[in-house]
C-alpha positions as CSV (number, residue, x, y, z in Angstrom):
1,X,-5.5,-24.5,7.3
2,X,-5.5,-20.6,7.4
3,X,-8.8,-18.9,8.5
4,X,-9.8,-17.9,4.9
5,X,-9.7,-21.5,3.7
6,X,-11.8,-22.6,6.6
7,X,-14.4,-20.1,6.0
8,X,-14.2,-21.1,2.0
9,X,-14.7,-24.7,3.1
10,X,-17.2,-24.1,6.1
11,X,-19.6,-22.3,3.2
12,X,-19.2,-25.2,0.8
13,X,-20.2,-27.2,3.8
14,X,-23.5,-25.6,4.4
15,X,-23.7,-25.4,0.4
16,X,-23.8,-29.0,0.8
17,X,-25.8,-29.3,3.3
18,X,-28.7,-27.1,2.0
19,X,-28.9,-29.4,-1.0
20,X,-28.2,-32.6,0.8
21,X,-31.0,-32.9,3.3
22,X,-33.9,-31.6,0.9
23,X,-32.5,-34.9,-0.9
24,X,-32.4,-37.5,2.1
25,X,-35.6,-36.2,2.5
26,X,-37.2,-36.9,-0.4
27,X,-35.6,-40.6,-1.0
28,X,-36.9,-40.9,2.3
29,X,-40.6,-40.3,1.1
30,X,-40.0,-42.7,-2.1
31,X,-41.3,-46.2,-1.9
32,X,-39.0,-49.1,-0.4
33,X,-36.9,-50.8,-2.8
34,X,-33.1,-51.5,-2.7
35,X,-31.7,-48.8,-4.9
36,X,-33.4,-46.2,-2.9
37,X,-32.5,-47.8,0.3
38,X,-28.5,-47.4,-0.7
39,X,-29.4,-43.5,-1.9
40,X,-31.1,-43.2,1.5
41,X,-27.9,-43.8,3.6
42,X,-25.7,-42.3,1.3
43,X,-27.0,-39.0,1.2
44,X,-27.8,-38.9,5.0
45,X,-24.0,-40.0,5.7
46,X,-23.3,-37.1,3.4
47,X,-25.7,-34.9,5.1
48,X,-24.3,-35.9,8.5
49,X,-20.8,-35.7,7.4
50,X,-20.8,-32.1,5.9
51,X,-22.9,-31.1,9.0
52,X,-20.7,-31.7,10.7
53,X,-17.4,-31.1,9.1
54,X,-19.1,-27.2,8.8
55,X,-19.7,-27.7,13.0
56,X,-15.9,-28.4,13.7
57,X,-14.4,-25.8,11.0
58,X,-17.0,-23.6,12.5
59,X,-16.1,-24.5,16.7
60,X,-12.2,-24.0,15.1
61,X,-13.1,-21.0,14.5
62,X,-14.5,-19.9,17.1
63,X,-11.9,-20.9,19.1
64,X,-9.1,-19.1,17.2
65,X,-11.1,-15.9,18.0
66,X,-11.6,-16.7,21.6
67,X,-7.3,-17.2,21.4
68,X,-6.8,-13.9,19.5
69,X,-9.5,-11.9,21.9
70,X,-6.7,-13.7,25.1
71,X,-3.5,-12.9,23.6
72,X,-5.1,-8.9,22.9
73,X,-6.6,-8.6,26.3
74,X,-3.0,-9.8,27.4
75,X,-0.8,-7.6,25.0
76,X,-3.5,-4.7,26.7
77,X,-2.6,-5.7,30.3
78,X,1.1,-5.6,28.9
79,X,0.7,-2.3,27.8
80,X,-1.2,-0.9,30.4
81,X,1.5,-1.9,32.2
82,X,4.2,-0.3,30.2
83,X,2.8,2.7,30.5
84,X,2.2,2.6,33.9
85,X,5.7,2.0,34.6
86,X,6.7,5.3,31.6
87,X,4.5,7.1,34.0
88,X,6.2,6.7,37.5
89,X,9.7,7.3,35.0
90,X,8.3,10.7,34.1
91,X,7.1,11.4,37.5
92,X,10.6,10.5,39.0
93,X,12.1,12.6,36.4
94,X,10.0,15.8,37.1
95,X,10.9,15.5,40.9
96,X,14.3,15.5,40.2
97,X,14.1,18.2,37.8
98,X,12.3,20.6,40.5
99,X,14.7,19.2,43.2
100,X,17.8,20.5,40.9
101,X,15.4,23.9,39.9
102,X,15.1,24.4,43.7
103,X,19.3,23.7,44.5
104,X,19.8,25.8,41.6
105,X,17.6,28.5,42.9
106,X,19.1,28.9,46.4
107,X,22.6,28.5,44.7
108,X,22.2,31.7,42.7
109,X,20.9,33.5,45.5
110,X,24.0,32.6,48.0
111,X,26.2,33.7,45.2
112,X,24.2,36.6,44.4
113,X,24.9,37.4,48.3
114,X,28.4,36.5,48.0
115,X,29.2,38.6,45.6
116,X,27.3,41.3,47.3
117,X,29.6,41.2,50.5
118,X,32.9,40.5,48.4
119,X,32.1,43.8,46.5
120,X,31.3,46.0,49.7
121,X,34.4,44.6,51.0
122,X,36.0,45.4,48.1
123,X,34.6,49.0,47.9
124,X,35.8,49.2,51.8
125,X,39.3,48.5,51.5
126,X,40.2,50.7,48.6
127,X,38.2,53.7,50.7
128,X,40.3,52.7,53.7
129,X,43.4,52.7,50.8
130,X,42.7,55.9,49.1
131,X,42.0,57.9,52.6
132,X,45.2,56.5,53.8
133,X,47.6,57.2,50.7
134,X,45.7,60.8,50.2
135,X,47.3,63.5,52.6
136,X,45.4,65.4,54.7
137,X,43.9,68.7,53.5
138,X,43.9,67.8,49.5
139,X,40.8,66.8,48.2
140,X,39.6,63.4,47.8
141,X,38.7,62.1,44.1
142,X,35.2,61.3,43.4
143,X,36.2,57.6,42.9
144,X,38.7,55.7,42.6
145,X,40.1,54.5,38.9
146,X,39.7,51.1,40.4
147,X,35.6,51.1,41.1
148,X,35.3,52.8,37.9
149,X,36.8,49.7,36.5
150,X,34.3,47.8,38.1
């Protein structure tokens, strides 16, 4: 039985039993004889019977709530714990990003140094080439076509 139809039932219950008891109760107060005697227990089986039929539809409920409010606390604790793990993921990630950042960092600054000494050296040798090839006493070009490439 779904929880709506319970609920739909439940209220017919305590329909009932509102107009049930003010019943028994008043057969109750009418003078003994054996007609009354059979309404008597009649209508208090009927009371007792749609008291509690409303008591266990009502308890059924209660306990579907109480088994909802477990499986949401533990979908929470699930998710919490999801999240928690996304967490230490993204924290892992960013350390390896900065690692790389740094590597990548002191790598551009040993090329940047590299190419620094491969260009002096460069500039050296074609000095040392154009002093060499140029004879003595003519004067020496400004620069050589090859730095001016460069």
């Amino acid at each position: 039985m779904t929880a709506n139809n319970r609920r739909v039932v439940r209220m017919l219950c305590k329909a009932l039993l509102l107009i049930s008891l003010p019943l028994a109760g008043f057969v109750w107060a009418l003078p003994d004889d054996a007609t009354n005697l059979a309404a008597v227990v009649a209508l208090t089986l009927v009371s007792l019977g749609v008291g509690f039929g409303g008591e266990y539809l009502a308890s059924s409920t209660e306990n579907d709530i109480q088994e909802l409010d477990a499986r949401i606390a533990v979908d929470a604790q699930r998710r919490a714990d999801e999240l928690a793990m996304r967490d230490e993921k993204l924290r892992q990630f960013d350390r390896i990003v900065n690692l790389l950042t740094e590597q990548n960092h002191d790598l551009r600054g040993k090329l940047v140094s590299v190419q620094i000494g491969l260009q002096r050296k460069k500039d050296a040798i074609l000095s040392a080439a154009s002093e060499a090839l140029a004879p003595e006493g003519i004067a020496q070009p400004a620069q050589s076509v090859f730095a001016r490439a460069s």
